[in-house]
Each structure stands twice: as structure tokens, then as C-alpha cells.
N, C-alpha and C positions, 0 to 999 in steps of 0.2 A: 980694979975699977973697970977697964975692959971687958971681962966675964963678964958683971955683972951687966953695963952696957948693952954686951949683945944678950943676954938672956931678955933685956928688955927690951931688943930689936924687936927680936923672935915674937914676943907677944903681943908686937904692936901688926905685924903683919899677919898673926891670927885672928882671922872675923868672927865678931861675934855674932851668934844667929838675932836676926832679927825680934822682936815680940810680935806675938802675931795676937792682935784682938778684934774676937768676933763678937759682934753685936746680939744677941739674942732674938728671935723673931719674936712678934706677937703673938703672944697667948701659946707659945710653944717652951716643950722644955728643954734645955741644956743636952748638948749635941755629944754624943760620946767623945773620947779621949781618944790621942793618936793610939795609945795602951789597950784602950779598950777593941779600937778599931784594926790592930793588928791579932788581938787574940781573937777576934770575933770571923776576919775574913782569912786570915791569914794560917792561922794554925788548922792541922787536916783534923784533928782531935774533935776541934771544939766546934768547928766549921758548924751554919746549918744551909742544909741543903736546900731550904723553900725559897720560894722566891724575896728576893732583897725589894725593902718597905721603903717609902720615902725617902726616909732622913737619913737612909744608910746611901741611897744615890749621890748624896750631896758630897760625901767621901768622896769617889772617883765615879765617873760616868760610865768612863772605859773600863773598869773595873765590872761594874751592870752589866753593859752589853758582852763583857766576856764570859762573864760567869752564867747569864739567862743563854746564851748561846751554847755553852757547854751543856746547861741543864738539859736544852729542848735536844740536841744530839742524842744526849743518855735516854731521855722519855721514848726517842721516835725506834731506837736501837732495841728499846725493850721490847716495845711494842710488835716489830718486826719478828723479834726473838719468839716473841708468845704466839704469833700468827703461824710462822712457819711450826713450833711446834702443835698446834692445833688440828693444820694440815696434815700434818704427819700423823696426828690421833684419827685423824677420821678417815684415812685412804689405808691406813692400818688395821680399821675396821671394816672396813669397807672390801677389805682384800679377803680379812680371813673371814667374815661372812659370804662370799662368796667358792671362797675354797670348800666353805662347810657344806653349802648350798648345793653347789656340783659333786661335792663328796655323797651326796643325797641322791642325785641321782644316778650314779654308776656306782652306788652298793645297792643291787636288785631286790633286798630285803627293806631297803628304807624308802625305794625307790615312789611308792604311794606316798608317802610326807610330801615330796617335789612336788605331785600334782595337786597337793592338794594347797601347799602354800601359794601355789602358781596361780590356782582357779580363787584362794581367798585374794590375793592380792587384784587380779582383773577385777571380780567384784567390788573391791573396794575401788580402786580407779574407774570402774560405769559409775560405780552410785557419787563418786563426786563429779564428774562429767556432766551425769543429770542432775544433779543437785545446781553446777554452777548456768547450767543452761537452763534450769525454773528460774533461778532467781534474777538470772540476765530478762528474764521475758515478764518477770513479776510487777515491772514498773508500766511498761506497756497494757499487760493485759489489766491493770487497774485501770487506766484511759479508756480501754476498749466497754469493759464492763461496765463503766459507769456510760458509756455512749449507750450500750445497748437496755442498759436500766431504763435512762429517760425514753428511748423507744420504745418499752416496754410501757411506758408510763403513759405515753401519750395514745399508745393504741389501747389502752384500758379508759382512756377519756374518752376516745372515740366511738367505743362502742358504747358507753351509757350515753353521750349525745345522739347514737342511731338507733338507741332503745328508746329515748325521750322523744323522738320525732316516729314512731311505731315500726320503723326496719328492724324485724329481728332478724333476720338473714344476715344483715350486716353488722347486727352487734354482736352475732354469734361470731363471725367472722375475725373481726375486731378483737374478741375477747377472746379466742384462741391462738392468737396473735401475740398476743401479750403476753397469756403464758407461756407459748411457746421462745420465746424471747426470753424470758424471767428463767422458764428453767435453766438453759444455757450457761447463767451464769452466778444461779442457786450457793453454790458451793465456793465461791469468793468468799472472803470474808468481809471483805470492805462493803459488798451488795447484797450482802446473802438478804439478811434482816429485811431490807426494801424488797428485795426482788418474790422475798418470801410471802411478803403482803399482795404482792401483784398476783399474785399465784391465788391463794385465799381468794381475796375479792374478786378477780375476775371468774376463776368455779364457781364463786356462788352465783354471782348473776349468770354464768352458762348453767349452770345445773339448773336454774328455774325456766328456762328459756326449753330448755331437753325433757323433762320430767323426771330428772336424773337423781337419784338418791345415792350419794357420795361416802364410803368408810375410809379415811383416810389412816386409821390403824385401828387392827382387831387386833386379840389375844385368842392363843388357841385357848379351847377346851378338853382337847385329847389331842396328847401327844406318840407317837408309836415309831420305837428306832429300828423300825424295818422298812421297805420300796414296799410305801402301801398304793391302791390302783385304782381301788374302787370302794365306795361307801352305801351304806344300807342299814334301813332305820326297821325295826322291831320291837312293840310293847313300852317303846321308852329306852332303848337300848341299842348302837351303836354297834355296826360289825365293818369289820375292815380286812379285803381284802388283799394279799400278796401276789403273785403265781402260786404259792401253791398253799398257802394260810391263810386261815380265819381268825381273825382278834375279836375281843369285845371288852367294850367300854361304855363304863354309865355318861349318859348326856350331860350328869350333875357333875360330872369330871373325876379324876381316880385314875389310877395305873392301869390300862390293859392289858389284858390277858390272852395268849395264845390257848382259842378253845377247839383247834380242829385242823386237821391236815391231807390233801390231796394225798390219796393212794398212789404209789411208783409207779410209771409208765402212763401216768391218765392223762397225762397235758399240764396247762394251766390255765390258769382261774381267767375267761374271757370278759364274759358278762352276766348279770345275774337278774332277779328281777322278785319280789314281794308276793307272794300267791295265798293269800291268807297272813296265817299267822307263822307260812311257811316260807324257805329262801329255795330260789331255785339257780345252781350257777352251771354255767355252761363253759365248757373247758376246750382247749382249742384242739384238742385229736376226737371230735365230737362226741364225747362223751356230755349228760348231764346229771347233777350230783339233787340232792336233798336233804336240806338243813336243817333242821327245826332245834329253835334256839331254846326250847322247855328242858332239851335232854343234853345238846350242841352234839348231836350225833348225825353224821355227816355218811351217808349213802347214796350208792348208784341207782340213775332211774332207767328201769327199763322199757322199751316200747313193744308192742302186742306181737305177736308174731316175729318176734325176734327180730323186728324194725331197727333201722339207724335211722340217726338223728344227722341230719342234714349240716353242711357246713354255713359257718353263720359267724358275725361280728357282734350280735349283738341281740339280745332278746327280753321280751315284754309279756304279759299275760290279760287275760279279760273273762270272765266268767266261765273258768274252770280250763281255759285253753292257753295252752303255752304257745308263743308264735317266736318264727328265728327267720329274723332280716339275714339274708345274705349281699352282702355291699357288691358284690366282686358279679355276680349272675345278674342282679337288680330284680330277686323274687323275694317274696316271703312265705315263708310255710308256718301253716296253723296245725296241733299239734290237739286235738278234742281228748277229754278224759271221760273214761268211765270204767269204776269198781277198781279204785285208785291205779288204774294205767294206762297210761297214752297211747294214743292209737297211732297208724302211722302217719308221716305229713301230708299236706295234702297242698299244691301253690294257691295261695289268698287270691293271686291279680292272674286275669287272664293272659298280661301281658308285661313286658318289664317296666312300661312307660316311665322309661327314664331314671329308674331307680338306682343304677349302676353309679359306683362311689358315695353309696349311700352309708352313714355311720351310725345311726341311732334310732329305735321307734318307739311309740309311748301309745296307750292305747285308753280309749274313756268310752268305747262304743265308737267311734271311728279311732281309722289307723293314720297318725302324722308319723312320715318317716322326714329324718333331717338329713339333709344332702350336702357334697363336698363343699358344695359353692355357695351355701350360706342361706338356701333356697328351702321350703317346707311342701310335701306332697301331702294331701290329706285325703282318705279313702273312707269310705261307708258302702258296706256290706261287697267290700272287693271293688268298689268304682270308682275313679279317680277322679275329684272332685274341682271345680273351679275354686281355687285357692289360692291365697299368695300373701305373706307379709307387706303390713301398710304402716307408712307415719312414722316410721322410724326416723328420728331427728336428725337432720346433717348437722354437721357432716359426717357422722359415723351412721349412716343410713345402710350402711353394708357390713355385715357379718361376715370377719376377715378369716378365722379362725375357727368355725363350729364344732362343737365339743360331744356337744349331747341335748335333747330334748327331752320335756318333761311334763306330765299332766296324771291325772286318772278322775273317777266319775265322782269325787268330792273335791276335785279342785276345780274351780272355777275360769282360769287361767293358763296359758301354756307357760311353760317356761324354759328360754332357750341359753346354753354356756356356750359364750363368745371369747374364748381364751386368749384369740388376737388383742383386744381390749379390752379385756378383763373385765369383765359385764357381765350378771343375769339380767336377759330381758323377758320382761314378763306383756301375754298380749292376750287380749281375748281368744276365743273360738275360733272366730271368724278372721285372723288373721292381724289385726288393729293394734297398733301400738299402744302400752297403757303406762309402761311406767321401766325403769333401766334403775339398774343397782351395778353401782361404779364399786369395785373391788381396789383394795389398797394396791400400792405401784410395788410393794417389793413384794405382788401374788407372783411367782414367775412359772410356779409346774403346778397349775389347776387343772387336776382331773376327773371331779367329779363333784355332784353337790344333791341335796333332796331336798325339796319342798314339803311344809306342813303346815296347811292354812286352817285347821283346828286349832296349833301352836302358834299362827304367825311366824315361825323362823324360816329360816332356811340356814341348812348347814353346809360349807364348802368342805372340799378336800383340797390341801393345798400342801406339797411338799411335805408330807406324812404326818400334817397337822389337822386337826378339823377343826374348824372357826363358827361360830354362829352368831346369825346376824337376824334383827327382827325386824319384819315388812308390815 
């Protein structure tokens, strides 16, 4: 009886666990079991590693905050881990490219690879330097351009307001203004279009204002891939000087042909000039040749008495007489034929009267020679006559650039190349301005051109192309 007694001491002083009942929440489902809850946090097995959801919080708090603490340890440890190893990839590389690099330059056979990786690398480091300083300045210079638009704009008002009250002076003025503004800043994208119109309309209204007749793009007609110099027209056919070659090409257009070549030691091709249906060119060790384009057989002319030919820039002919302006002396000699040979020179002027730096003469029964300064001497029968260009339009009232002069006794007209601005101007006889032909802006090497007022054209030489344009 005792035994048993205390065995039922024993079991009275063992507690029993309490019932534990939990309520369920609203709308929520039934909370894992302690069972569940030990194999889920507790076992390394079955563990998961993502972050602990709501309803797992409600388990232990401290439990969360141990376990998210652990997690973010591990993430920042990785992270570190992968950084330094990263470092170590790139100073790695970094090392043995440069070993290879120097390896390049102290073996003397690879030794050019170094400079040349050396000079692409600086190149690429300019071109993003300027690249990053356009674009630094591209926001600005839109500001700027659209200022200088509207001044472009308002000075193209202003000259048709001081064309409408009868100042052309100052709506020429006005309208050079404008475009000179508008070109500036042409090539913007954001102004181009505007600035492009400013340009158009205010030419037109100066060009009427000038007598100006405008080609703002030609197309050659003949092209030739040699340093042509000089141009000359024949039966409808087309000859083009080099230094020391003759081409020829039909007017109707075609491939040119090399038809003829200065003999060794004769000079080169100076200037040339029309004498019939013959060419006659003058070469700069004073020699002169004979073309005739029926056969393109190209020979030396002699003078009578075993005469030279005088030094000259440039040379013209007039009923059966060769004449050769010399720039440099400020003479010219006349050169009379008879029983096909020239006689010897003989000085046209009694005196230089100022002919010195003179570059070109043309002849119709008086002699115009054109002068450095933009300036026209006119002669009849050796006398220097009162002469001078008139009415030339400002503001380009001045011949910056004189190239060459131009007439004979079925043109009606002189006609003078102003290469400074790219101009033929055409004048009467008597000196008077009559009318100006504006040549396109990308003419940049115009050296020569002919007139033919049978035809109406006129052909340029420009940059080994000839262009034709009709008057």
C-alpha cells in the first residue's frame, strides 16, 4: 500500500502541460504545428534559406531577426567575395596587357605595332575630347543660332521696307546683311531650313537690284583627270590645255581625248589664242607652237630672220597679227604675217603707260589689256585711250581678283573673270556695266572661260571641269 501511495505522490507532483488554444484569425488559414515548425526552421536539411513570410514570424520574433541577420551577413560576405575577385580579374589584366604592351616595345621588330597602337589610342582620345566639347557647346550654339536667325530675319525686313520707300543702297545693304548672317549659320540643323530661305529671298531681291544673273549649281559637260589651265573653242569642239598637253572634247559631252604633246625642253603651255580656224599657244621658254585641230598636229613657229619671240604672259591676235603682252616690262609686241611667217616684234605703245602687272589682252580693233588691280587699259592704233569701267553695282563695285579679259570683232560686249567673286561681268565698249553672272560658291580654282554670242553660252573652266552656262 505504501508503493503504491508514493507512486501516486510522484504523479501528483508531475505537471501536466497546459492546453494551449489558439484562436484562428480571420480569413486566415491554420498555423503550422510545433512538428511542422521544427522541421521547417530547425532541421539544416530541410531548412529554406529565403526570407521568413508572415505567419512563420508569429513562431518566434527572435527567431526572424536571427535568422534575416544571418542571411544579410552571408549576401554582404558574398558580395565582397565576388568584388575582390573581380578586382583581381581586371588588375590581372590589366597587368599582363601592359607587360605585352612594353613587351612591344623593347623587341625592335614589333617595335612599330607600339607606335602605332599608341598614335590609334591618342586619336581616339582627340576625337572623344571633341566630340564631348561639340556637344557641351551644342545646346548654346542652338540659342545663339536662333538669335542670329531672327537678325537675319529682321535685316531681310528691312531692306524690302527700304526698297518699298525707293533706297536701294540700303536695301542692298540690308539684304547682304542678312545673308551674310543666315550663312553663318546655314549648316545648323535646327536653322538650316530658315536660314536657307533667308539666303534664296534676299539673292533674289539683291540680284535684281545688281543685274546679277545667279547659277547656284551647274553640271559639268566635260570632265578631264589631268591639271587642265586653259580652254579654247574650235568648229564646235573643245581643247584643253595642261603644261605640256592638248585634250579634246565634243561640246555635246564624251570622254576626252589626249590629241597632242609639247616636244622635251620647249617650256609649257602659257597662253594661247584662236587665229582662224587655227590655235596658236605660247610656251613659257618663248617658244610658239601651231595647232590646227583638222589634223591635231601640233608644230613650231618660226619668225623671219631667225627672230625670237619676245617674253610674254599672255597673247591675243587681230587680222593676221599675233600680239604678246608682257606683264613684267608693261609692253606689247605685235608680231604682222606674211607668206605664212611672222615677222619680227615690233613695241605696239610708245610707252609703258602703266601696263606693268598686267595679265591678259583681247583685241576687236582696239587693244583692252586687264590689269592687276582690277583696272581696263583700252588702245586704238597704239594710243591710250580715256577709259575706265563704270556702274559696276556695290558693293562689289571692285574687281578683287582679275583673271582674264575677253571680246573680239563679233562680240558685242567685253567680258571680264573676277575669280575673287566668282563672277563674269559683262560691259559694253565703252566701259558701262551691263549685266554680272554670279558662278556657284563651291567654283573655287576658275581659270578660264570663252564667250559665244552666236551660241549664247559661255563655257567656264573650273577645277578640270568645263560647265556651260547660257546668257
Amino acid at each position: 500500500l505504501k508503493s503504491v501511495k508514493s507512486i501516486s505522490k510522484l504523479k501528483n507532483k508531475v505537471k501536466k502541460p497546459k492546453k494551449i488554444t489558439t484562436l484562428p484569425a480571420e480569413n486566415s488559414e491554420e498555423k503550422p504545428t510545433t512538428d511542422n515548425f521544427q522541421k521547417e526552421f530547425m532541421s539544416k536539411d530541410s531548412r529554406d534559406d529565403h526570407l521568413l513570410k508572415d505567419e512563420e514570424i508569429n513562431y518566434s520574433p527572435e527567431l526572424y531577426v536571427h535568422y534575416y541577420q544571418e542571411k544579410k551577413a552571408l549576401k554582404e560576405n558574398k558580395s565582397g567575395k565576388k568584388f575582390i575577385t573581380i578586382f583581381k580579374s581586371i588588375f590581372s589584366f590589366l597587368k599582363n596587357s601592359f607587360t605585352w604592351f612594353l613587351g612591344l616595345y623593347t623587341n625592335k621588330d614589333k617595335r612599330k605595332f607600339f607606335y602605332i597602337i599608341v598614335a590609334a589610342i591618342l586619336i581616339i582620345i582627340i576625337g572623344l575630347v571633341i566630340g564631348f566639347k561639340g556637344k557641351g557647346k551644342s545646346s548654346l550654339g542652338n540659342l545663339d543660332s536662333q538669335k542670329i536667325l531672327d537678325q537675319a530675319i529682321a535685316a531681310q525686313k528691312d531692306g524690302k521696307n527700304a526698297l518699298s520707300l525707293g533706297d536701294s543702297e540700303k536695301a542692298k545693304q540690308n539684304f547682304i546683311n542678312a545673308i551674310s548672317k543666315a550663312e553663318t549659320i546655314k549648316t545648323n540643323s535646327l536653322v538650316s531650313k530658315d536660314s536657307q530661305a533667308v539666303i534664296v529671298i534676299s539673292y533674289q531681291e539683291l540680284d535684281k537690284l545688281t543685274s546679277t544673273t545667279r547659277f547656284s549649281a551647274l553640271e559639268p559637260i566635260i570632265t578631264v583627270s589631268d591639271n587642265i589651265k586653259n580652254l579654247y573653242i574650235s568648229s564646235g569642239e573643245a581643247y584643253l590645255t595642261t603644261d605640256t598637253d592638248i585634250y579634246k572634247a565634243s561640246l555635246l559631252g564624251g570622254k576626252p581625248q589626249k590629241v597632242a604633246t609639247l616636244p622635251k625642253n620647249k617650256g609649257n603651255f602659257v597662253s594661247g589664242t584662236n587665229f582662224g580656224t587655227i590655235l596658236y599657244f605660247y610656251t613659257s621658254n618663248q617658244n610658239v607652237f601651231e595647232f590646227d585641230p583638222r589634223t591635231d598636229k601640233l608644230t613650231q613657229t618660226q619668225i623671219a630672220d631667225d627672230g625670237r619671240w619676245e617674253t610674254a604672259n599672255a597673247i591675243s591676235n587681230y587680222v593676221g597679227s599675233l600680239y604678246l603682252l608682257d606683264g613684267v616690262s608693261g609692253q606689247i609686241y605685235r608680231h604682222s604675217s606674211s607668206k605664212d611667217i611672222f615677222q619680227k616684234g615690233e613695241e605696239y605703245i610708245a610707252s609703258t603707260n602703266g601696263l606693268k602687272q598686267s595679265l591678259s589682252l583681247t583685241i576687236d580693233g582696239s587693244v583692252y589689256v586687264l590689269k592687276g588691280d582690277g583696272t581696263v587699259s583700252k588702245f586704238q592704233r597704239s594710243k591710250l585711250q580715256d577709259f575706265s569701267l563704270k556702274n559696276i553695282p556695290t558693293p562689289w563695285d571692285k574687281i578683287t581678283e582679275p583673271r582674264k579679259i575677253y571680246t573680239d570683232s563679233d562680240t558685242p560686249s567685253l567680258y571680264i573673270l573676277d575669280t575673287g567673286q566668282k563672277r563674269i561681268l559683262e560691259l559694253d565698249k565703252d566701259g558701262v556695266f551691263i549685266r554680272q553672272y554670279a558662278l556657284p560658291d563651291n567654283f573655287d580654282k576658275i581659270t578660264d572661260f570663252i564667250v559665244s554670242v552666236k551660241s549664247k553660252k559661255i563655257w567656264v573652266l573650273n577645277n578640270n571641269n568645263v560647265y556651260e552656262i547660257t546668257i
